[in-house]
Each structure stands twice: as structure tokens, then as C-alpha cells.
C-alpha positions in Angstrom: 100.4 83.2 98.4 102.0 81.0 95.6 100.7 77.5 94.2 103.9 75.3 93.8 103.4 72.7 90.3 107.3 72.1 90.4 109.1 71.0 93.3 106.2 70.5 95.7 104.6 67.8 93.2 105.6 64.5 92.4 105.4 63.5 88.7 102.9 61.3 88.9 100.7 64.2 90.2 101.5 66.9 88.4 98.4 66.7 86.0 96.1 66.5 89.4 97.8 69.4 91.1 97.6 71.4 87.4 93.7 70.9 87.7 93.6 72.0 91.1 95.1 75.1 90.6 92.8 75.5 87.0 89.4 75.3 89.0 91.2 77.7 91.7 91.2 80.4 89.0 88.6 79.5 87.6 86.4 79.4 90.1 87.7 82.7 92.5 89.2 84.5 88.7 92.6 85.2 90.1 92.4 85.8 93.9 94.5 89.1 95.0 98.5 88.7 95.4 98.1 85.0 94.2 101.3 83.5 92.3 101.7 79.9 90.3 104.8 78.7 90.6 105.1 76.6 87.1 107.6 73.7 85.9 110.6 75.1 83.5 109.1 76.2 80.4 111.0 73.8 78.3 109.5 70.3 80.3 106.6 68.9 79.3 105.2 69.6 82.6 105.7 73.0 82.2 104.7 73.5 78.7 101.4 72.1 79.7 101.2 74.4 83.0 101.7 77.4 81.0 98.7 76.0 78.4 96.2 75.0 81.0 97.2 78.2 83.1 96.6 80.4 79.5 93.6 78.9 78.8 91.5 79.5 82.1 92.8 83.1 81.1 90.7 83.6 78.1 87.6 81.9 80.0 87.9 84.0 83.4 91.3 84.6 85.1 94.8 84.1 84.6 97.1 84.7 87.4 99.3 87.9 87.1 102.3 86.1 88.5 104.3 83.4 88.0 107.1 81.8 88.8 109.5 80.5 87.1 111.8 78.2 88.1 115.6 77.4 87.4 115.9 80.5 84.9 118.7 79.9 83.4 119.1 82.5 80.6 116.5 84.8 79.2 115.1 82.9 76.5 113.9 80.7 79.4 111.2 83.3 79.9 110.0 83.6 75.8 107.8 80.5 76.2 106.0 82.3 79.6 105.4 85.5 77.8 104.4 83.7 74.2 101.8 81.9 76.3 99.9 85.1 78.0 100.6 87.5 75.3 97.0 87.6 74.0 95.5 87.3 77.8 97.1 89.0 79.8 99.2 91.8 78.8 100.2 92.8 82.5 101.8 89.6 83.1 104.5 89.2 86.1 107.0 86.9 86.1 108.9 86.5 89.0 112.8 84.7 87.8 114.0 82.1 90.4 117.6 82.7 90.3 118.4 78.9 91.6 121.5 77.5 88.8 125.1 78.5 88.0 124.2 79.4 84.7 121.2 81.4 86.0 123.3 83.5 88.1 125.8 83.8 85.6 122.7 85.5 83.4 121.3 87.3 86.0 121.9 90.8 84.9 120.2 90.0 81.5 117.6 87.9 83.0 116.6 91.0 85.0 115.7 93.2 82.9 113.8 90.9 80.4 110.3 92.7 79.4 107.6 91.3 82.2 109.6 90.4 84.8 108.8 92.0 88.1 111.0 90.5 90.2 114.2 87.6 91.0 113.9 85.1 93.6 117.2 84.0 95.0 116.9 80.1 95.3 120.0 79.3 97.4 118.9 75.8 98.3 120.1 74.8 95.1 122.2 76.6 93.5 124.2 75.6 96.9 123.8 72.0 95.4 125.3 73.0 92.1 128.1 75.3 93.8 128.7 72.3 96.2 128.9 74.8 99.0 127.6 75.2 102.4 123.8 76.7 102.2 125.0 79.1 104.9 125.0 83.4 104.6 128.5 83.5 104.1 129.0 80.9 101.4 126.5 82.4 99.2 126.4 86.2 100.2 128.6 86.7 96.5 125.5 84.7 95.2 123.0 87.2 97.4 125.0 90.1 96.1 124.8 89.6 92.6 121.0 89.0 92.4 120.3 92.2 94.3 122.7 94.3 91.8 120.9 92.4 89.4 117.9 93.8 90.2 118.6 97.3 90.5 120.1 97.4 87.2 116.9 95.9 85.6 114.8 98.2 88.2 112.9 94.9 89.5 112.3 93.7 93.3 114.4 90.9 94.8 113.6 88.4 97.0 115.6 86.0 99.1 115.4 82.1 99.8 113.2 80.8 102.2 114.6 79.9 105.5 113.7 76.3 105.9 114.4 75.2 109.7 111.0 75.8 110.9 112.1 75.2 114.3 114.4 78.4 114.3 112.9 81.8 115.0 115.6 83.5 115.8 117.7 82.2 112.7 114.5 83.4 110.8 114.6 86.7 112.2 118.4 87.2 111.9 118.8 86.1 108.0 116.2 87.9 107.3 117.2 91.5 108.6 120.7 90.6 106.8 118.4 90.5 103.5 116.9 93.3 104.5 120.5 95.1 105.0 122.1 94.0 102.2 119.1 95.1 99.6 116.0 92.5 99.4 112.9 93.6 98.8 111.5 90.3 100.4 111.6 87.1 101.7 110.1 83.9 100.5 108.2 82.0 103.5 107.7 78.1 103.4 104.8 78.3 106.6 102.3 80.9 107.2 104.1 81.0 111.0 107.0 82.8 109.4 105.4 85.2 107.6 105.3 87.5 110.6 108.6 87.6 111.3 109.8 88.8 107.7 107.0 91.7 107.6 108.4 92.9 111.0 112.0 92.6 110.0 111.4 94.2 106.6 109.1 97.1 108.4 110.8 100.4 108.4 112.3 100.8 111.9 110.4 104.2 113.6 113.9 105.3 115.0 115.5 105.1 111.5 112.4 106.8 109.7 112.9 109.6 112.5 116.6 109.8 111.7 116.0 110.1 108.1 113.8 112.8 108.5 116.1 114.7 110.6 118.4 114.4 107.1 115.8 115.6 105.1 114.7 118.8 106.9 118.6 119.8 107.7 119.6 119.4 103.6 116.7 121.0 102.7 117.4 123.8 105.6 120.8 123.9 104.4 120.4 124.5 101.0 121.8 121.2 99.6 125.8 119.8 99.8 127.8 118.2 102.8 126.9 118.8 106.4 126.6 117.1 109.7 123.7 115.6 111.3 123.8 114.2 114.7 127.8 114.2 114.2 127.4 112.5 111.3 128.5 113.7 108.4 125.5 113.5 105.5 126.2 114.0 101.5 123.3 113.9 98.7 123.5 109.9 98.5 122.6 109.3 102.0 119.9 112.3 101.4 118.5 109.7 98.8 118.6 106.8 101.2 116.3 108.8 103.5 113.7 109.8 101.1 113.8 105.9 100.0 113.3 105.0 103.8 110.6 107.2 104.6 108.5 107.0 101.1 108.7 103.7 102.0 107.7 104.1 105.7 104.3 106.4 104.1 103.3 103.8 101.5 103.1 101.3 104.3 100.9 103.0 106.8 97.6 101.5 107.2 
């Protein structure tokens, strides 16, 4: 769950919404896998979001994630972790990867200390590309942040998908995030959020298959060999103890 101050908030109500969120935290201290999505650090909107949002942290809660829009380079992020550093030492930030220059960062931006993860904002950084918001015209875009974030060892999460009349085009661009390396997917309704835990569950027959790797490379001593006709190598060893430690840490 993530409380929006930037785009979701007109100016003229951004010191209202600020409050809102304040006596949220202050009044549940922090509730569990709760995010604030602030205005950039270097508006007045945001420098005030990240004092307000500080202070509640030394009287009760801060939240342990936020959001931080239009990331353009890393020093983008000093403010943020200036702000918490006496409150909140396990501070994440989540990096919306949304600009040009953001993307053009986004291999330094990922692996700056605190963040945990990148947000892929293709709405607009389509906008500043002036390119169709479509999978192909920004699967380079897609690519990069998910490289991105295995190099700084941090999730990745993908755009929202914002026709809320489309659950099939929900479900289909979301397993292609899944395919091509997301960790996530934002969701802009509560209905969608469904669909992306399904498509991002592991698949039983795949978790089967990749144990079927595991036990023949560990019968077979290690090295090259076939499986099911197909022929299986140490990499693809790894990609089946990812799939099913992942398929374990999700079992109720």
C-alpha cells in the first residue's frame, strides 16, 4: 500500500494530504508493508514531505519506504537519506525510474546505499521519449532497469497498467514483466492486485520441472546433461534453485 503526495495531489492540497498521511503514522506507527510516495527532494513540496515525514519518526513511526519520484541521478536520493539518518537507520527507498536522465543513471542510482528497489515509471518517461507507451517501444527502457537492478542486487518493479477496463491486457503485460526479470508490479486499484500475485506466482509445473534439474545434476555429479531432452548446464541449475527457493518462501 503506498500513500501518493506527488502526482495524486494537486498543489493547492499538498499541505492537507502531507497531514493526512502524518496522523496516519502517527496514529497506527507505521502500518506493515506501507510506502509514502513523496514529491522530488529538491521541491519545496518534497523538502517539506521529507521533514514532516522525519519528524513523526522521532515521536512514533516513520515509514520504512519511500518513494521517490523522477530520480534522476543519485544525489537525488542524499536529501531522503540526510532526512532519516538519525530515525531510521533501516530506511528503504524505492527509485522511480520515470526521466531520460534517470534512465541514463540507472545503474548508479541502483546501487546507492538504502535503496531497495527501482520502479520503472513508463508513463512518463514515454512522454519525454515521445514514444508510444506500448511493451515494445519501451522494452530497451524495461531492459535496462531490470540489469540495473541486478547489478546493484535490488528488486524491480514495473509500471502500473492503467486501463482498468482490461484484464486480459493486465494479465498479459504482467507475465512479460515477469519473463523478462521484475520482481513486481505496481497496481493503480485494489482489483488488480490479484492478477499480478497470480502471474508472478511460481507456476507448480515449472517448480516440478526445476526440481527434476536439481535432483538429475546433483545425481549426476555436476556438468552438462539432458533432462526431459533438454539439454541442462550449471546456469540453468541456478535458475531452478532460484524458482523453487522462491516457490518455498511463498508457501503459506
Amino acid at each position: 500500500m503506498c500513500a501518493d503526495l506527488e502526482d495524486a495531489v494537486g498543489p493547492d492540497a499538498k499541505d492537507e494530504a502531507r497531514a493526512a498521511v502524518v496522523e496516519l503514522l502517527a496514529r497506527h506507527r507505521g502500518p506493515p508493508g506501507f510506502a509514502v510516495r513523496v514529491n522530488h527532494p529538491s521541491t519545496d513540496a518534497g523538502r517539506r514531505d521529507l521533514e514532516a515525514l522525519a519528524e513523526v519518526g522521532r515521536t512514533s513511526s516513520a515509514p520504512t519506504t519511500l518513494m521517490v519520484p523522477k530520480v534522476a541521478a543519485p544525489h537525488d536520493l542524499e536529501p531522503v537519506r540526510e532526512a532519516f539518518v538519525a530515525t531510521d537507520d533501516g530506511l528503504v527507498i524505492i527509485a522511480v525510474v520515470e526521466t531520460v536522465a534517470g534512465l541514463a543513471r540507472v545503474e548508479d542510482i541502483a546501487t546507492v546505499k538504502g535503496v531497495g528497489a527501482l520502479l520503472f515509471g513508463g508513463l512518463d518517461l514515454s512522454a519525454e521519449l515521445r514514444c508510444a507507451g506500448d511493451w515494445e517501444s519501451l522494452l530497451y527502457a524495461r531492459s535496462r532497469c531490470v540489469h540495473a537492478a541486478r547489478l546493484g542486487g535490488v528488486d524491480v518493479i514495473d509500471s502500473p497498467f492503467i486501463d482498468l477496463r482490461d484484464a486480459d491486457g493486465l494479465r498479459d503485460e504482467t507475465e512479460r514483466s515477469r519473463r523478462l526479470g521484475f520482481d513486481g508490479k505496481a497496481a493503480i486499484h485494489p482489483g488488480q492486485v490479484a492478477t499480478i500475485v497470480e502471474s508472478f506466482a511460481p507456476d507448480p509445473a515449472e517448480v516440478e520441472q526445476a526440481r527434476r534439474v536439481i535432483e538429475a545434476s546433483e545425481r549426476g555429479g555436476g556438468g552438462a546433461l539432458l533432462v526431459d531432452g533438454v539439454m541442462v548446464d550449471e546456469p540453468v541449475v541456478e535458475i531452478a534453485r532460484r524458482l523453487v527457493e522462491r516457490a518455498a518462501s511463498e508457501e503459506p
